[in-house]
Backbone as a chain_set.jsonl record, in Angstrom:
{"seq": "XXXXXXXXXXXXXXXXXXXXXXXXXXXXXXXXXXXXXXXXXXXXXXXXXXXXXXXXXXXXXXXXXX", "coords": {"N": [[-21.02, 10.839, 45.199], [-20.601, 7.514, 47.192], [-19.057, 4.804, 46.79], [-18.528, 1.229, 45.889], [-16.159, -1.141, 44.447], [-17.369, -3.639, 41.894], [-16.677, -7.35, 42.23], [-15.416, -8.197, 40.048], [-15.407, -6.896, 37.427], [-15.156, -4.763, 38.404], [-16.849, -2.411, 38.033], [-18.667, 0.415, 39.21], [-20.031, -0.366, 42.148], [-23.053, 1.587, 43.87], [-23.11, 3.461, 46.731], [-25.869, 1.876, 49.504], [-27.336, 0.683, 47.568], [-29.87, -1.634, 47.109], [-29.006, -4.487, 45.916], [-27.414, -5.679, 43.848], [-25.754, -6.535, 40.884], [-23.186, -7.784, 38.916], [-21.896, -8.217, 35.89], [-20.828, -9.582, 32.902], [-20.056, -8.477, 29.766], [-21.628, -9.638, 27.089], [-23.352, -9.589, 24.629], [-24.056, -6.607, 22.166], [-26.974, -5.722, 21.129], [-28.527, -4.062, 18.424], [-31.76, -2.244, 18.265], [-34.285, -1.61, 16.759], [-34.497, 1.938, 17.784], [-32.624, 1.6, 19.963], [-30.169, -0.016, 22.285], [-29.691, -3.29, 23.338], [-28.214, -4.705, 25.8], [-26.805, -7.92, 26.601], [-25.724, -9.513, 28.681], [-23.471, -11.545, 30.875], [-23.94, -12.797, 33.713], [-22.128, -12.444, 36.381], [-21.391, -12.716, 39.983], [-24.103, -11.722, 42.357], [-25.806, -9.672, 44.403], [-27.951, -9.224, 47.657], [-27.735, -6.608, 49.268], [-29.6, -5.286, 51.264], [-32.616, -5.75, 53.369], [-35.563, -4.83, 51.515], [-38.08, -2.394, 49.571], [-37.952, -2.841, 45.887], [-37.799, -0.22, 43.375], [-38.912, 0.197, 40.285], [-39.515, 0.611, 36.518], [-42.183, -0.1, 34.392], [-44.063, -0.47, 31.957], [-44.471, 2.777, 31.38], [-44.44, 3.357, 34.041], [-43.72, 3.705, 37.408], [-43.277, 1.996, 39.769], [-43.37, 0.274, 43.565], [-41.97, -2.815, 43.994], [-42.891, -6.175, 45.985], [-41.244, -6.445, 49.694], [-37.712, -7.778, 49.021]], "CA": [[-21.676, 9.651, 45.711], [-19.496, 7.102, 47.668], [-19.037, 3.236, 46.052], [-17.207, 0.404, 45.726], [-15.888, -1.593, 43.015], [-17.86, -4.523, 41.751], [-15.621, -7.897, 42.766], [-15.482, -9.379, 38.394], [-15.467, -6.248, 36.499], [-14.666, -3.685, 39.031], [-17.947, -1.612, 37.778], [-19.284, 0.686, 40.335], [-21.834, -0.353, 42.977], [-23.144, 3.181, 44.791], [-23.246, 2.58, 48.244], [-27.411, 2.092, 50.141], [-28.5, 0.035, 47.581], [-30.357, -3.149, 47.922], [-29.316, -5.24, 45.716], [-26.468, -5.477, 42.673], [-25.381, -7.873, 39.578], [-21.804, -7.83, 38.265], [-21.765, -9.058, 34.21], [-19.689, -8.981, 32.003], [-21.25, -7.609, 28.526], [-21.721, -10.802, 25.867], [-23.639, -9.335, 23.211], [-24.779, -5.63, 21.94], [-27.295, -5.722, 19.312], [-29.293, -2.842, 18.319], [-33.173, -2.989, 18.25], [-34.932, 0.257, 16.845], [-33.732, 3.165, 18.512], [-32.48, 1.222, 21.698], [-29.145, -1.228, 21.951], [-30.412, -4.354, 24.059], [-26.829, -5.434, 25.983], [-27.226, -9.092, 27.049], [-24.766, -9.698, 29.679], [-23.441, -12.783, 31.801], [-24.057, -12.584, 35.644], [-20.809, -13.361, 37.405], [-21.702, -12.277, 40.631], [-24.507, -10.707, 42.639], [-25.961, -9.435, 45.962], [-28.87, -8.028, 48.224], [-27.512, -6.123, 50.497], [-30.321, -4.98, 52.419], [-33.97, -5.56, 52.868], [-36.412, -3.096, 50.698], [-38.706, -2.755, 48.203], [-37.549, -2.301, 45.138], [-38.176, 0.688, 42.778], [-39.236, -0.317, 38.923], [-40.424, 1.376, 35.57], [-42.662, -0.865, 33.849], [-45.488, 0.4, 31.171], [-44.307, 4.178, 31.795], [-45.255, 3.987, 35.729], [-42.916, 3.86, 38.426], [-44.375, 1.124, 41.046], [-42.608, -0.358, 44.218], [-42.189, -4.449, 44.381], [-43.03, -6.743, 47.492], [-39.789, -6.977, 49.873], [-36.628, -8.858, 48.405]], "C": [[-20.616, 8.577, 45.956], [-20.527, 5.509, 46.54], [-18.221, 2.55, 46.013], [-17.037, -0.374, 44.312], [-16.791, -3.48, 42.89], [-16.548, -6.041, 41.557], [-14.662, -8.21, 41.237], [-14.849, -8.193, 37.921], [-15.262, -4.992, 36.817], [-15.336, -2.191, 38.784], [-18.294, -1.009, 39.047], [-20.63, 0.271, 41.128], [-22.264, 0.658, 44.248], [-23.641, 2.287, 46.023], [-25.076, 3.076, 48.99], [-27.955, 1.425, 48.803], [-29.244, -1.126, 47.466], [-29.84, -3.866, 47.278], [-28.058, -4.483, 44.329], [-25.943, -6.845, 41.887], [-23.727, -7.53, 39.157], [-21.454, -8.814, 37.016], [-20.889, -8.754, 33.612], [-20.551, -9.294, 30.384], [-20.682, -9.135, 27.33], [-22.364, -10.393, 24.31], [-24.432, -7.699, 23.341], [-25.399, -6.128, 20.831], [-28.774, -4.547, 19.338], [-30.518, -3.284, 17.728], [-33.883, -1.558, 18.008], [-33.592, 1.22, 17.215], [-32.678, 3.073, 19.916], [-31.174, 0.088, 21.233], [-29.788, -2.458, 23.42], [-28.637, -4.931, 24.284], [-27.638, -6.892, 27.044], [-25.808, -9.436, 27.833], [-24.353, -11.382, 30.688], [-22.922, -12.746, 32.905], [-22.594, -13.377, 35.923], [-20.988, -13.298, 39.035], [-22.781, -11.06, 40.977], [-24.912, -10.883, 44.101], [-27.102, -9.333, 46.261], [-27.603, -8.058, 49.174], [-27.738, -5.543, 52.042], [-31.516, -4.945, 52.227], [-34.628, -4.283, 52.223], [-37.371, -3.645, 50.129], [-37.818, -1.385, 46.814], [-37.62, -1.259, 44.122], [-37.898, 0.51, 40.828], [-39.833, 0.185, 37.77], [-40.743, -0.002, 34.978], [-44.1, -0.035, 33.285], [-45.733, 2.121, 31.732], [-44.873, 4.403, 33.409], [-44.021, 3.142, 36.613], [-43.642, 2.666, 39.804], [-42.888, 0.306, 42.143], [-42.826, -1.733, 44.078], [-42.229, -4.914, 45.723], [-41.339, -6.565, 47.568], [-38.814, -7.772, 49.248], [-35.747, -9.201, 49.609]], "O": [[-19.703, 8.532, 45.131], [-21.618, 5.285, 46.014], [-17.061, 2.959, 46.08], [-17.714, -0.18, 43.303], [-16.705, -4.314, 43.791], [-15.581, -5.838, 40.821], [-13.449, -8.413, 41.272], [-13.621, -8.278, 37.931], [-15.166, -4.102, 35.972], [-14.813, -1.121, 39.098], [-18.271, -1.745, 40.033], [-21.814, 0.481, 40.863], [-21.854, 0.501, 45.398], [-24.179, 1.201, 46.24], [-25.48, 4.239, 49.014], [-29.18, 1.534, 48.748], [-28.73, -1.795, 48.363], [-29.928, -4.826, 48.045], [-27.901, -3.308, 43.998], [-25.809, -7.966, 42.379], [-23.552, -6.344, 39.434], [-20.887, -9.902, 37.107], [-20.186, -7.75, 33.73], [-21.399, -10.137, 30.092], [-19.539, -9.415, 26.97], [-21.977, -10.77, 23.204], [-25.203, -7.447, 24.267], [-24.898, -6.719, 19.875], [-29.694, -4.407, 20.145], [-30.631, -4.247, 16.97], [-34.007, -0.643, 18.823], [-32.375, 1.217, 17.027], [-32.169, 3.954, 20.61], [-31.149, -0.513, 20.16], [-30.316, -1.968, 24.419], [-27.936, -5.402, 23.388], [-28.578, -6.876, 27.838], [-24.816, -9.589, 27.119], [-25.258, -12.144, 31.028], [-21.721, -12.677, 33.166], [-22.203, -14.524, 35.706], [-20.454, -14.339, 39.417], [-22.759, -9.942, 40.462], [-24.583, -11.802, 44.851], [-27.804, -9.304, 45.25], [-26.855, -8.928, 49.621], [-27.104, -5.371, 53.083], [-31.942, -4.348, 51.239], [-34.321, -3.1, 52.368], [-37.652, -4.841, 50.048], [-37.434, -0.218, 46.737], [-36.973, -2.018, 43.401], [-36.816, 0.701, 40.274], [-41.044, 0.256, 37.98], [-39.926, -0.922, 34.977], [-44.884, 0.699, 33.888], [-46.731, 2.595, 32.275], [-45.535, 5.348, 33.838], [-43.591, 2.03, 36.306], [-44.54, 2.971, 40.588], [-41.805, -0.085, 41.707], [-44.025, -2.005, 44.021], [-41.71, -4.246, 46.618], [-40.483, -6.523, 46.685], [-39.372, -8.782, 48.821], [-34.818, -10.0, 49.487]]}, "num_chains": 1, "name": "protein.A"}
């Protein structure tokens, strides 16, 4: 899968898709079974209209355009 480098942190962003954040990681802290990373936005994008694709309450649903 092709990508480029995110501009801050030089993280990959795969190329086609709408929309990307570039953080840099501020705090891990573990919650149950799950680590919750809280991050601070340095840069982000859309790149191209869509709708977006979202899990929320185990179901998969598209959002209005962004």
């Amino acid at each position: 899968m092709s990508y480029q480098q995110a501009p801050h942190t030089l993280s990959p962003i795969l190329d086609g898709v709408l929309a990307w954040i570039d953080c840099r990681i501020e705090r891990e802290v573990e919650v149950g079974d799950h680590t919750l990373v809280v991050g601070a936005a340095l840069e982000l994008a859309v790149t191209k209209p869509g709708r977006p694709l979202v899990f929320f309450k185990s179901r998969y649903s598209a959002l209005d355009s962004i």
